[in-house]
KOLVOPA-381653 format. One line per 3 residues: their letters; for each residue x, y, z of C-alpha. Coordinates in nm, 2 decimals, decimal comma. Example, Ala and Ser with C-alpha at 12.3 -4.5 7.8 and 13.67 -1.06 7.14 Angstrom:
2
AS = 1,23/-0,45/0,78 | 1,37/-0,11/0,71;
END
This chain:
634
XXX = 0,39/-0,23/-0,30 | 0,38/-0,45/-0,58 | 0,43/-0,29/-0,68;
XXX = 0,74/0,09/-0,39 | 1,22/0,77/0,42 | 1,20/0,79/0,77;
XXX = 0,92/0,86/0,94 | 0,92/1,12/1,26 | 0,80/0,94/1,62;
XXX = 0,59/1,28/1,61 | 0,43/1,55/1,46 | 0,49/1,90/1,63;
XXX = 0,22/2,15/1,58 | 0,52/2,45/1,63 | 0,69/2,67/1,41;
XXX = 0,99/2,40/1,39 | 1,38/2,41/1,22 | 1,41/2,44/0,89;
XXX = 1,67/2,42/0,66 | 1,88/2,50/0,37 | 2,17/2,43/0,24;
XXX = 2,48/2,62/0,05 | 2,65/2,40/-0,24 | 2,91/2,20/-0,04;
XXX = 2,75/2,28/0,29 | 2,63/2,00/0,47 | 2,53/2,14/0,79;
XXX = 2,26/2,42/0,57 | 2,13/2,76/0,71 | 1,92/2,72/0,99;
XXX = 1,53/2,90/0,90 | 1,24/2,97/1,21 | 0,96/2,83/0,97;
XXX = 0,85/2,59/0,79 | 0,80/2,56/0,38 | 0,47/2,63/0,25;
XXX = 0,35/2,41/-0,01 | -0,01/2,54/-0,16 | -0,10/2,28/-0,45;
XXX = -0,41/2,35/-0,65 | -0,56/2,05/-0,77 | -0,90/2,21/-0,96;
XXX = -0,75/2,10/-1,25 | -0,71/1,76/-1,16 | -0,94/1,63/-1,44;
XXX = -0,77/1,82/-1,67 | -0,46/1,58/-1,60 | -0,25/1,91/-1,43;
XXX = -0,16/2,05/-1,10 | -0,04/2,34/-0,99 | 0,16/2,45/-0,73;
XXX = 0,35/2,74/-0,54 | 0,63/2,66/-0,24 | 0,69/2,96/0,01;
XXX = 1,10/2,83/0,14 | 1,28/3,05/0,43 | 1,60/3,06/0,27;
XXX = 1,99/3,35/0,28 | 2,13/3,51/0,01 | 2,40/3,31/-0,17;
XXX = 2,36/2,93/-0,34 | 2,10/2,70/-0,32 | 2,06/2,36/-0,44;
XXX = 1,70/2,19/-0,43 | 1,59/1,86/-0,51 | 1,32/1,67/-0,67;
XXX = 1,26/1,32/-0,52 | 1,44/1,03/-0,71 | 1,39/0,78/-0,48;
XXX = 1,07/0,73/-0,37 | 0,97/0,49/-0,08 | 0,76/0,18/-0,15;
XXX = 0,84/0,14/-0,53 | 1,22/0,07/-0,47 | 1,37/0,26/-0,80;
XXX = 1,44/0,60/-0,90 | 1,13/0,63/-1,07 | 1,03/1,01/-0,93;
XXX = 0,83/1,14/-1,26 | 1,04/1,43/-1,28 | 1,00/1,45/-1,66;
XXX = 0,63/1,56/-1,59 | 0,75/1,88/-1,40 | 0,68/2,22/-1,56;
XXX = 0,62/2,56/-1,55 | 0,94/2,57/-1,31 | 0,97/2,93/-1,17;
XXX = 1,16/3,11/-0,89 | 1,15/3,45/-0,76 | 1,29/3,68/-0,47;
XXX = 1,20/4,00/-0,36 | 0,98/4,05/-0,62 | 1,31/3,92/-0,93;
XXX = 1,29/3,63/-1,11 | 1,60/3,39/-0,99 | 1,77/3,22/-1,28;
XXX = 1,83/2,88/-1,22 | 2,01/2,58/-1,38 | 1,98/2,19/-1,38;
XXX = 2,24/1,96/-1,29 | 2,44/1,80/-1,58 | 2,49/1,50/-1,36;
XXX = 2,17/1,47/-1,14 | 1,87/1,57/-1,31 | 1,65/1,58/-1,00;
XXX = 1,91/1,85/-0,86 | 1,87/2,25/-0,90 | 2,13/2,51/-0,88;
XXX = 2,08/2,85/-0,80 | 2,17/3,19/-0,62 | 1,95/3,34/-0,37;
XXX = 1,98/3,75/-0,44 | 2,13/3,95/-0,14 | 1,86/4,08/0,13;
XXX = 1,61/3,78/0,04 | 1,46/3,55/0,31 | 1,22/3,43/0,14;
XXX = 1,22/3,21/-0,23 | 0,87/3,17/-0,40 | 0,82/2,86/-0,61;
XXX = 0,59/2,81/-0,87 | 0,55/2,45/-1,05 | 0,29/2,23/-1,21;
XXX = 0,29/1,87/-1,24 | 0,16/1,72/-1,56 | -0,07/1,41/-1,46;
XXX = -0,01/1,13/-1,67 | -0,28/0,99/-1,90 | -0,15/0,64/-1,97;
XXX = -0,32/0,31/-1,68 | -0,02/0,15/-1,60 | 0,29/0,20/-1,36;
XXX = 0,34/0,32/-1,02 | 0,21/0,60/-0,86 | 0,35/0,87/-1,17;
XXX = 0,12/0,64/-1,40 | -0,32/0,77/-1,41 | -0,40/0,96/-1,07;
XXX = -0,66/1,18/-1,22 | -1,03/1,13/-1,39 | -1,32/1,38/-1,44;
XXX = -1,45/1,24/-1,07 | -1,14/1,17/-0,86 | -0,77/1,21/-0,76;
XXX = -0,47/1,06/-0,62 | -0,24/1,39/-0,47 | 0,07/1,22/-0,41;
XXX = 0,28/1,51/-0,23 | 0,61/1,40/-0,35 | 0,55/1,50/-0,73;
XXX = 0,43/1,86/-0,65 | 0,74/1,99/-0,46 | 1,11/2,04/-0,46;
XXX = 1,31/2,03/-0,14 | 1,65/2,21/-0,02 | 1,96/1,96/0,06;
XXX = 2,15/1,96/0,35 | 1,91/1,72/0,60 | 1,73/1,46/0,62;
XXX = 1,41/1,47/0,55 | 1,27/1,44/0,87 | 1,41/1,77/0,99;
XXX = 1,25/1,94/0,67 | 0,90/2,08/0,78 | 0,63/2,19/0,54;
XXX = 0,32/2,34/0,57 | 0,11/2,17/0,31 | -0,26/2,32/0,18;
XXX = -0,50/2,14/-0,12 | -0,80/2,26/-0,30 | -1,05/2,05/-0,44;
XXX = -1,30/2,06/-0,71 | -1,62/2,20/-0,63 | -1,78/1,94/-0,41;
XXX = -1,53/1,68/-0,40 | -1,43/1,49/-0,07 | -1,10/1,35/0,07;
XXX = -0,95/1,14/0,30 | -0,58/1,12/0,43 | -0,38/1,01/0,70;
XXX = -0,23/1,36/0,72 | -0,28/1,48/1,05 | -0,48/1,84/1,19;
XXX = -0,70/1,91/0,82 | -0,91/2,21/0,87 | -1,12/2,26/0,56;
XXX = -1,33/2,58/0,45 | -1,51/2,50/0,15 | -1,30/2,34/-0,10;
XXX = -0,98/2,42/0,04 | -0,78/2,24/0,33 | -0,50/2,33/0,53;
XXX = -0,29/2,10/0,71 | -0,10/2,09/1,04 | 0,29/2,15/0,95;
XXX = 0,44/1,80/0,92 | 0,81/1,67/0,80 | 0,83/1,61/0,46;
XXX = 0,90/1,22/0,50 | 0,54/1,25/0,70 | 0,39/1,43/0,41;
XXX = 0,53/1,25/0,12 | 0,42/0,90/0,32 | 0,10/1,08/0,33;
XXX = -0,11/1,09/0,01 | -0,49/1,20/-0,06 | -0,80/1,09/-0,22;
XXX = -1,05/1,28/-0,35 | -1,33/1,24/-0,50 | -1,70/1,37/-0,62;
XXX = -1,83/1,04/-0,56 | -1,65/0,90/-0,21 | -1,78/0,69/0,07;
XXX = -1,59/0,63/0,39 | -1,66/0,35/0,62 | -1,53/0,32/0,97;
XXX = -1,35/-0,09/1,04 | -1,30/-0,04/1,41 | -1,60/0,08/1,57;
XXX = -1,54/0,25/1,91 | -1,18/0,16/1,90 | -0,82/0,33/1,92;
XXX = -0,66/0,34/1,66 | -0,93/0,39/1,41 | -0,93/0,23/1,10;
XXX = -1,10/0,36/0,79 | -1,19/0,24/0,45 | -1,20/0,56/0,23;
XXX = -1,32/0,47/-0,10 | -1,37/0,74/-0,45 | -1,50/0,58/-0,72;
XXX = -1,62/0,68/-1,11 | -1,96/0,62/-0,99 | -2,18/0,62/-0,74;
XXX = -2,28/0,31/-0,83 | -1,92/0,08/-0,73 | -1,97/0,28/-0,41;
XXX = -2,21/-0,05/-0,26 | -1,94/-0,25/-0,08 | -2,14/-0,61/0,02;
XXX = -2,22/-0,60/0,43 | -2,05/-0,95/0,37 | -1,71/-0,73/0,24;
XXX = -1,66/-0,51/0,45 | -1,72/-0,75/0,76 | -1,46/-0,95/0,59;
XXX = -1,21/-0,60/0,61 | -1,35/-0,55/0,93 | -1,22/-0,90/1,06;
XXX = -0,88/-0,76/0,85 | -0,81/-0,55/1,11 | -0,88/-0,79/1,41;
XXX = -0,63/-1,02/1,25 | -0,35/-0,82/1,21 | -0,42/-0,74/1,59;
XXX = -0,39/-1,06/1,69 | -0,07/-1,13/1,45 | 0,13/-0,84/1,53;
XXX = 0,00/-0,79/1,91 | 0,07/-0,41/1,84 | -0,03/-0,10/1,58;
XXX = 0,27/0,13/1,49 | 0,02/0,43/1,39 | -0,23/0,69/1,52;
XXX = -0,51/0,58/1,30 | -0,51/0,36/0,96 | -0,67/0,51/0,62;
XXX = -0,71/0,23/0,32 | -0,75/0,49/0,01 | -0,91/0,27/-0,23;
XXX = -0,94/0,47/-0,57 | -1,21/0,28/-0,79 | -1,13/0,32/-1,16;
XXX = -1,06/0,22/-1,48 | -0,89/0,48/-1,59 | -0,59/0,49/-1,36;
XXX = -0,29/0,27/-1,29 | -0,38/0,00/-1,08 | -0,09/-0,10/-0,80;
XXX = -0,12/-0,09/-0,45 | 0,16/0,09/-0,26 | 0,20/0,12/0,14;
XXX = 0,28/0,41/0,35 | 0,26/0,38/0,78 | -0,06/0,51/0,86;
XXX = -0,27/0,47/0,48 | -0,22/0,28/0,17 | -0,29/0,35/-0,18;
XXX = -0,48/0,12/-0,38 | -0,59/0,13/-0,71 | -0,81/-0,13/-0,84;
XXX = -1,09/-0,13/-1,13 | -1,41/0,09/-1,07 | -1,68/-0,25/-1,02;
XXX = -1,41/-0,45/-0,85 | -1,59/-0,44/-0,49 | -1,97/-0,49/-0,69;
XXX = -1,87/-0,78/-0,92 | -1,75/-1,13/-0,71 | -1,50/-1,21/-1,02;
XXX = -1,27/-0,88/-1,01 | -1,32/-0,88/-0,60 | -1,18/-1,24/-0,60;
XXX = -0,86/-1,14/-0,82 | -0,78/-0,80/-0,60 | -0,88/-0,96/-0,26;
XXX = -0,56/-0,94/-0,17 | -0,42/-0,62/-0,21 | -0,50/-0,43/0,08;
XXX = -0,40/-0,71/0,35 | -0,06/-0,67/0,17 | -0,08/-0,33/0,16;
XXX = -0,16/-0,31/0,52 | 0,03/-0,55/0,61 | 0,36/-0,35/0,49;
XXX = 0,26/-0,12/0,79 | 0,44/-0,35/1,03 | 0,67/-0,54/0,75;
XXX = 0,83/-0,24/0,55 | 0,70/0,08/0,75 | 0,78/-0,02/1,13;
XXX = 1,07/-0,25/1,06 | 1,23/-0,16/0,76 | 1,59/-0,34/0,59;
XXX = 1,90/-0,10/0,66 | 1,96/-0,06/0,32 | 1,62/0,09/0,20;
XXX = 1,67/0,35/0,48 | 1,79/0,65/0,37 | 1,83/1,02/0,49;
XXX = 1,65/1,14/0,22 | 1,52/1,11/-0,14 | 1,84/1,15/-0,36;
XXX = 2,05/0,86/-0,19 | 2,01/0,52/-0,36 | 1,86/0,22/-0,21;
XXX = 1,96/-0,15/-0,25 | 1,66/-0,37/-0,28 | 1,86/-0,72/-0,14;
XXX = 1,61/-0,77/0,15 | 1,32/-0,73/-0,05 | 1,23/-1,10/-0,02;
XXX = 1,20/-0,98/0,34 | 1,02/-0,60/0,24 | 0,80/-0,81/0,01;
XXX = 0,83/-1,20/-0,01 | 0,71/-1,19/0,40 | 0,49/-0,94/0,31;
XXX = 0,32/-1,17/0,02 | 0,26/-1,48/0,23 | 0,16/-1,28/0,54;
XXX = -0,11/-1,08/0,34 | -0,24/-1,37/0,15 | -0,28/-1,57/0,50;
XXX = -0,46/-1,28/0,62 | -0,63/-1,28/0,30 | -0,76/-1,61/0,37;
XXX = -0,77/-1,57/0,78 | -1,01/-1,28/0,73 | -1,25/-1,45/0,48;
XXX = -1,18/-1,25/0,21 | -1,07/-1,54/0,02 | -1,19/-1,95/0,16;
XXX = -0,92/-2,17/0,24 | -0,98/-2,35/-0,08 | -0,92/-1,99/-0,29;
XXX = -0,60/-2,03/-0,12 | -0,47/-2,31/-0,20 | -0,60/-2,21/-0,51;
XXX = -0,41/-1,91/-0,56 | -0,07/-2,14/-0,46 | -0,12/-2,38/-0,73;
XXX = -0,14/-2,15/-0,95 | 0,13/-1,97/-0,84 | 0,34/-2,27/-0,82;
XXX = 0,26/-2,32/-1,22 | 0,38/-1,94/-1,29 | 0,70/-1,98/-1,18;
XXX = 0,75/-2,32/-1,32 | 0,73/-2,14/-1,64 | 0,96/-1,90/-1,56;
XXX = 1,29/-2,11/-1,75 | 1,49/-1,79/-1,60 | 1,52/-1,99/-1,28;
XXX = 1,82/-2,14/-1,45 | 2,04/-1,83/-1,46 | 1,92/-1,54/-1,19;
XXX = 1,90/-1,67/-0,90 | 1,62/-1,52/-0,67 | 1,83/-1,32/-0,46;
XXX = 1,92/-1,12/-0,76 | 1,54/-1,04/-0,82 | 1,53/-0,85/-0,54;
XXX = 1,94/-0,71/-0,60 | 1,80/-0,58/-0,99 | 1,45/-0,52/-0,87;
XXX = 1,53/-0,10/-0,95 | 1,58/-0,23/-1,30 | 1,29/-0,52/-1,33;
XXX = 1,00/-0,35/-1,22 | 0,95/-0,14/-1,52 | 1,06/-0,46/-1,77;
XXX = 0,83/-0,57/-2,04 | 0,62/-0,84/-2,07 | 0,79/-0,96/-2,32;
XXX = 1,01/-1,28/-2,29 | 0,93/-1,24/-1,87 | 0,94/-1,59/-1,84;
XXX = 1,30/-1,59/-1,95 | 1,41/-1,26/-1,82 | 1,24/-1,32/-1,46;
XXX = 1,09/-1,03/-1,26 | 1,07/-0,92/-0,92 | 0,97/-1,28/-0,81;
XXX = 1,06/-1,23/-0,49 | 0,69/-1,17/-0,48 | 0,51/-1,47/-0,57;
XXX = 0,83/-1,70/-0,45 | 0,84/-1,53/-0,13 | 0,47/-1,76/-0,09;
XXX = 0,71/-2,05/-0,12 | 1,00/-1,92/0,05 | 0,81/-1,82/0,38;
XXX = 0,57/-2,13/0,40 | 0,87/-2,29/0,45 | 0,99/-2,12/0,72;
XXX = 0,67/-2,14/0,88 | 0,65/-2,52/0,83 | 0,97/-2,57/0,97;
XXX = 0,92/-2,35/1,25 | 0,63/-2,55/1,35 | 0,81/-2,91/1,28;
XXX = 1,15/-2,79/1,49 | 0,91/-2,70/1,74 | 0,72/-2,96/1,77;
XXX = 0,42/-2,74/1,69 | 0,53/-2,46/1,98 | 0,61/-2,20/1,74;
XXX = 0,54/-2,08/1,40 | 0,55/-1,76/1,21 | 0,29/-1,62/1,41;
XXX = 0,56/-1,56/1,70 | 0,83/-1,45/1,47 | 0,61/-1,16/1,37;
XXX = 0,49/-1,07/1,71 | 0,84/-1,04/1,85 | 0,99/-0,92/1,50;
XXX = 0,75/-0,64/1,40 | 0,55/-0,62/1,75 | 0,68/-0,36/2,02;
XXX = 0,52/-0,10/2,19 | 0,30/0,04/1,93 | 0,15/0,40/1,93;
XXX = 0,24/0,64/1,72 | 0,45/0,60/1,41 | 0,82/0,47/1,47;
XXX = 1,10/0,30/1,26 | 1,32/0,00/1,34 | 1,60/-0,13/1,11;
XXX = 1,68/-0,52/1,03 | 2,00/-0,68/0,85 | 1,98/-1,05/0,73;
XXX = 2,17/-1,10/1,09 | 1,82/-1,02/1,25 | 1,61/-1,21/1,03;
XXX = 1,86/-1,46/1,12 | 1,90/-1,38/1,50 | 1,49/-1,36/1,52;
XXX = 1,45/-1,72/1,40 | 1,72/-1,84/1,60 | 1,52/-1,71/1,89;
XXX = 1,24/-1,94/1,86 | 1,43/-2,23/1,74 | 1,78/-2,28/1,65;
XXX = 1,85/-2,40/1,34 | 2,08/-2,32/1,06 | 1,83/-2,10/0,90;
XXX = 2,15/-1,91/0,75 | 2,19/-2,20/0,49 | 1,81/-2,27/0,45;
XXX = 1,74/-1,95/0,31 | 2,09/-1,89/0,13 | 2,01/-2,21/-0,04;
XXX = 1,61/-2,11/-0,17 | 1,79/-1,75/-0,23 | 2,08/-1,83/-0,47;
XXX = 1,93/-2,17/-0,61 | 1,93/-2,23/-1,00 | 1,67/-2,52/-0,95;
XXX = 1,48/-2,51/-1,21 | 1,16/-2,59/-1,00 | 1,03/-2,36/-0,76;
XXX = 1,08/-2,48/-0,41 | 0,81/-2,68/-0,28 | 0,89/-2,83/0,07;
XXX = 0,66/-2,57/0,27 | 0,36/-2,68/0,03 | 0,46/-3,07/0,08;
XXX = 0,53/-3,01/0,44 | 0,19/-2,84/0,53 | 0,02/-3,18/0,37;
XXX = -0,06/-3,09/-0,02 | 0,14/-3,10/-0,34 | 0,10/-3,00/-0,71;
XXX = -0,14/-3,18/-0,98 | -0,28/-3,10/-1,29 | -0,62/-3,16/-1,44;
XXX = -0,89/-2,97/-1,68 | -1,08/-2,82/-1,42 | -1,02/-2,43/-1,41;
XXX = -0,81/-2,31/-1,13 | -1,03/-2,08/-0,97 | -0,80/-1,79/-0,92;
XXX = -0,60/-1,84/-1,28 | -0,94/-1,78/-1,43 | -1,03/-1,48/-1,23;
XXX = -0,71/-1,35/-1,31 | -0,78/-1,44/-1,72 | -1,06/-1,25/-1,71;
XXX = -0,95/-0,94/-1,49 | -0,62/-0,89/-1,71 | -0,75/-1,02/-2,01;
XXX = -0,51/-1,24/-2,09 | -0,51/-1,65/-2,15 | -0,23/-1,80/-1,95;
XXX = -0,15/-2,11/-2,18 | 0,21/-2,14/-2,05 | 0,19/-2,52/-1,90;
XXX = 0,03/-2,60/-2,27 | 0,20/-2,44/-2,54 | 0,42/-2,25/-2,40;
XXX = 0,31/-1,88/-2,40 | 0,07/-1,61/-2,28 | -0,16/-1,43/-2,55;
XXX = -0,42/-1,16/-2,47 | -0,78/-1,08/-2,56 | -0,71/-0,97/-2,92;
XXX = -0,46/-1,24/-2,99 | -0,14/-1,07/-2,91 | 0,14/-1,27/-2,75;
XXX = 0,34/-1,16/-2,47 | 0,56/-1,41/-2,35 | 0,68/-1,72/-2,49;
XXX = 0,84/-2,00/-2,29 | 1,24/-2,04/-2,42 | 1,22/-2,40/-2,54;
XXX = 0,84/-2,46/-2,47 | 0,64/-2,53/-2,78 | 0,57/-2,21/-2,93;
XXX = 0,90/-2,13/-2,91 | 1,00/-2,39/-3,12 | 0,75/-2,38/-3,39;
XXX = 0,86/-2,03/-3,46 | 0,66/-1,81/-3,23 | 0,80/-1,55/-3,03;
XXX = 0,67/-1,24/-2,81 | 0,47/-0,91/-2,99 | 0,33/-1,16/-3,23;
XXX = -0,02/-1,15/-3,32 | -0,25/-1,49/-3,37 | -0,45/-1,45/-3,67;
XXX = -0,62/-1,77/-3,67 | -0,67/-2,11/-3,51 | -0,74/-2,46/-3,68;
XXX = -0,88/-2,22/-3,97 | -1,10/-2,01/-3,73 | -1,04/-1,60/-3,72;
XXX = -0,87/-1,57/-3,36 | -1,08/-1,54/-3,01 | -1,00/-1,68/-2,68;
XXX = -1,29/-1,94/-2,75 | -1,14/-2,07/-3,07 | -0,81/-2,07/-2,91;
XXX = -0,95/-2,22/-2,58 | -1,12/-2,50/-2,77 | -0,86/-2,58/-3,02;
XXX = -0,60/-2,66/-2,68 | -0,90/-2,86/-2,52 | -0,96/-3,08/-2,88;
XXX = -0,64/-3,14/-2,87 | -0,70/-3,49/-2,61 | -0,89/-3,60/-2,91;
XXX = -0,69/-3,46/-3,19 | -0,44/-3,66/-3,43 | -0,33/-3,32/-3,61;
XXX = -0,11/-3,07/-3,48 | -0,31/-2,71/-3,37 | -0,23/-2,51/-3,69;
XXX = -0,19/-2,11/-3,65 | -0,21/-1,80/-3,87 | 0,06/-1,57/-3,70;
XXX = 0,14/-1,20/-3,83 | 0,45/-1,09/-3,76 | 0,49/-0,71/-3,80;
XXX = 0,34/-0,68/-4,19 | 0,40/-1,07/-4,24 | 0,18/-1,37/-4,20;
XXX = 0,29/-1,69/-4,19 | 0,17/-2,05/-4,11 | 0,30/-2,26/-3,77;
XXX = 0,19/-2,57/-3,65 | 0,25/-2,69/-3,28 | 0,20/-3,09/-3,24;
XXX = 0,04/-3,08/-2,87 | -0,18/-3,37/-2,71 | -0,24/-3,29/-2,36;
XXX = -0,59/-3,09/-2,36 | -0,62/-2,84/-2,10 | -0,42/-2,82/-1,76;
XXX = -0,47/-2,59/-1,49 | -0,31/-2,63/-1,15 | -0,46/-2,74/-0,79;
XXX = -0,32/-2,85/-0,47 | -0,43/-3,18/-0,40 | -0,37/-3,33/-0,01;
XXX = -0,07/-3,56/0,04 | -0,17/-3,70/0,43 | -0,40/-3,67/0,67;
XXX = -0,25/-3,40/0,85 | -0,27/-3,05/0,76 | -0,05/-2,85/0,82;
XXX = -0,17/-2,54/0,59 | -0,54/-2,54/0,68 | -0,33/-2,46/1,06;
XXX = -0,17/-2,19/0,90 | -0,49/-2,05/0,76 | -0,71/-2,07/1,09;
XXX = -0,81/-1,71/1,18 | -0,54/-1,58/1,50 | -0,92/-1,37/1,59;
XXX = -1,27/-1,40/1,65 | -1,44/-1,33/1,31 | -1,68/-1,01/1,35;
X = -2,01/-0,91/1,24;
END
């Protein structure tokens, strides 16, 4: 994700161990079959769910759990304040129960003598607001998002991987669906699964959808690899032949990266809406990505999202298969530290980008593109100064859900974008210790390579990352990294983008990428101007500490009334920045703040700037990186 656990080698189709546990008994009450989960998802566009668990369970106490933690969006962000209707009977008797006072996502209760058997019955209220992770918009009149983990509570005692369920769904009238949940056997608008552990089923969300399309990547070949797509319309159904060519190379190039697939076949769930959060987060054999309903019919909002499945996809390997120590946990409760996720997610960023680019998805040039204006984000970012990147990544439980507000400042999970920089220099140096033998190619076919097959899990420390380097080329790539990872600099670090051959400028041509993302997000990115970023209607959300803006008085949640005398619109404000070359008067501004407006003035000469990479030598080193690994396909 941008957005956020152990998977079982396999699935067994047999009654298998179950378990549950007694408060203060680790080891649980061993149970000959599984827990049935039945979710009813009708309702879906009415923004509810329902659902009723079957769990084998003794007489005595019980403690169940809702998941905290959930895998992929690295916080304890499991939307348990959207469960209801909470309800639990035995032998025909309602079973009182009672909350935690320390845990909230932990339930106490007594099973009644002579029970076996504890029915659960729960709903899940589907959140209305477009934003967040996967708790944010799932639902619309003409699709759904069933993520597995907010519909069910599970007892404590194992991990999760010993914990089988049998899951079932049902579907509007007519509505199809796609998941990489293994054994579906559908009878009208109901499906039943094939029992699977619960970290299988939770890593294993559906789409659905009245209007859906599904459209096979890997002709002929094992593993399959499907594009499963439910839209608002029927109409943002027509992916260009050019597109899905482009996803179809995708595949081939991870082939050739990874030399190996860790997964029995490969779903991209690609929800098209605008009325749902839009995020991409990975699980091992599917992903689940969220994008606006015309993004794959209009070339602007396809250029912006191009890269979100190959990073998406790419977690598969980087995050699924090998995974850092300490995000692996037995089960849903126990917390995980984010410090490696400038390995999770930095590697992850410049490896699906490149294969953003390597596939054709986005030209060289969009690349390079994308860097610059990258590059200019996080020059803005005055944070730089006091949190050091590593502790990105260390806080990233606590950044993810910050505001917009003074971001530049604050910094976010920049492990993100920085992990572009970070990783193009190790691939740069790679390539120059090795006198152009090695690169980051082989570091990911020995790191995240292997046998392949069917789902598996392998663990990393920083000693690996370390250990794997030092494998292709010794070098002291301890220091290197400690040094980009706990830097105050307040520039990003740019020796990967000077090393492959190109470096920074400025000019007023628009940066391809910034202005796909301007018109995507709505919002005007004037930080290497005056200092801030204001969106469509003239609201500002994030002011540069000691940029212009900042000090003529202007700070974040502040609205722009007026320009140079002009009622506010992203033209007025575009052209009054541009004028500016010519100008001998400061830009003047009506600002309201809360009921109050007032009058600032910001003395600015320098027109309009946007970012490019421009080439520093002959050889380059980047366009190498960018070559595609496979043959392109048709």
């Amino acid at each position: 994700m941008h957005v956020r656990a152990v998977r079982c080698l396999t699935v067994s189709f047999v009654i298998c161990l179950c378990a549950v546990s007694n408060v203060g008994n680790a080891r649980g009450q061993g149970t000959s079959a599984p827990i049935r989960l039945a979710v009813d998802a009708t309702t879906a566009p009415q923004k509810i769910l329902h659902a009723q668990m079957t769990i084998p369970v003794r007489p005595g106490p019980l403690v169940l759990y809702y998941p905290e933690w959930i895998p992929g969006e690295h916080m304890p962000d499991g939307p348990i304040m959207n469960l209801a209707g909470l309800k639990f009977t035995a032998n025909g008797q309602r079973v009182p129960w009672r909350r935690d006072l320390v845990d909230m996502f932990t339930f106490h209760l007594d099973v009644p003598p002579g029970a076996t058997s504890l029915e659960v019955d729960l709903d899940f209220l589907l959140s209305s607001p477009a934003s967040g992770f996967s708790a944010g918009a799932s639902a619309t009149s003409q699709l759904a998002v069933i993520s597995w983990n907010q519909v069910l509570l599970y007892p404590a005692g194992l991990p999760v991987k010993q914990i089988m369920f049998m899951p079932s769904l049902r579907l509007p009238a007519g509505w199809k669906f796609a998941t990489a949940l293994p054994g579906a056997r559908q009878s009208g608008d109901s499906i039943d699964f094939a029992p699977v552990p619960l970290n299988t089923l939770v890593d294993s969300p559906v789409l659905a959808g009245e209007h859906f399309r599904a459209i096979e990547l890997s002709p002929g070949q094992n593993p399959s690899h499907e594009l499963d797509i439910a839209a608002d319309s029927e109409p943002a159904l027509a992916v260009p032949a050019a597109t899905e060519a482009e996803y179809r190379n995708l595949v081939a190039e991870t082939g050739a990266l990874f030399g190996s697939r860790h997964y029995r076949d490969y779903h991209f769930l690609l929800t098209l809406s605008d009325d749902v959060a839009h995020f991409g987060l990975e699980h091992h054999e599917s992903s689940d990505d969220r994008v606006a309903e015309k993004t794959m019919i209009d070339d602007t909002l396809r250029l912006h999202d191009a890269g979100l499945l190959p990073h998406e996809f790419t977690h598969s390997w980087n995050g699924k298969y090998r995974r850092p120590a300490d995000l692996t946990t037995p089960d849903y409760q126990q917390p995980m530290r984010d410090d490696l996720l400038w390995v999770y997610e930095g590697l992850t960023e410049y490896l699906g980008n490149v294969l953003t680019a390597r596939s054709g998805l986005w030209t060289p040039e969009q690349y390079r593109e994308y860097l610059a204006y990258v590059i200019a984000g996080l020059q803005a970012h005055t944070g730089r100064t006091w949190r050091p990147l590593q502790d990105t990544a260390d806080a990233a439980q606590i950044l993810y859900e910050a505001p917009d507000e003074w971001s530049s400042w604050r910094r976010g999970v920049d492990y993100y974008d920085e992990g572009n920089l970070l990783w193009l220099n190790v691939d740069t140096t790679l390539r120059t210790q090795s006198h152009g033998k090695y690169s980051l190619n082989d570091f990911c076919r020995n790191f995240h390579g292997g046998p392949g097959g069917e789902p598996a899990l392998k663990t990393y420390t920083f000693d690996d990352v370390i250990a794997g380097l030092n494998a292709l080329v010794p070098y002291d790539w301890a220091a290197m990294l400690n040094r980009m990872l706990n830097s105050l600099d307040p520039n990003p670090p740019l020796a990967g983008v000077q090393a492959g051959g190109w470096n920074l400028a400025w000019d007023e041509h628009p940066n391809e990428i910034e202005s796909a993302t301007e018109s995507a997000d709505h919002i005007m990115d004037l930080y290497s101007t005056l200092g801030l970023r204001v969106d469509s209607e003239g609201v500002v959300h994030d002011v540069v500490l000691g940029g212009l803006a900042y000090q003529a008085g202007i700070g974040p949640e502040m609205k722009i009334v007026a320009v140079n005398g002009r009622q506010f619109s992203e033209d007025a404000l575009r052209d009054a920045v541009r004028d500016t070359r010519q100008s001998t008067t400061p830009v003047e501004f009506e600002i309201a703040n809360g009921s109050y407006v007032h009058t600032v003035k910001i003395d600015y000469r320098g027109g309009l700037r946007y970012p490019h990479l421009v080439r520093t030598r002959d050889a380059d080193t980047l366009d190498e990186i960018l070559k595609p690994l496979a043959s392109p396909l048709k």
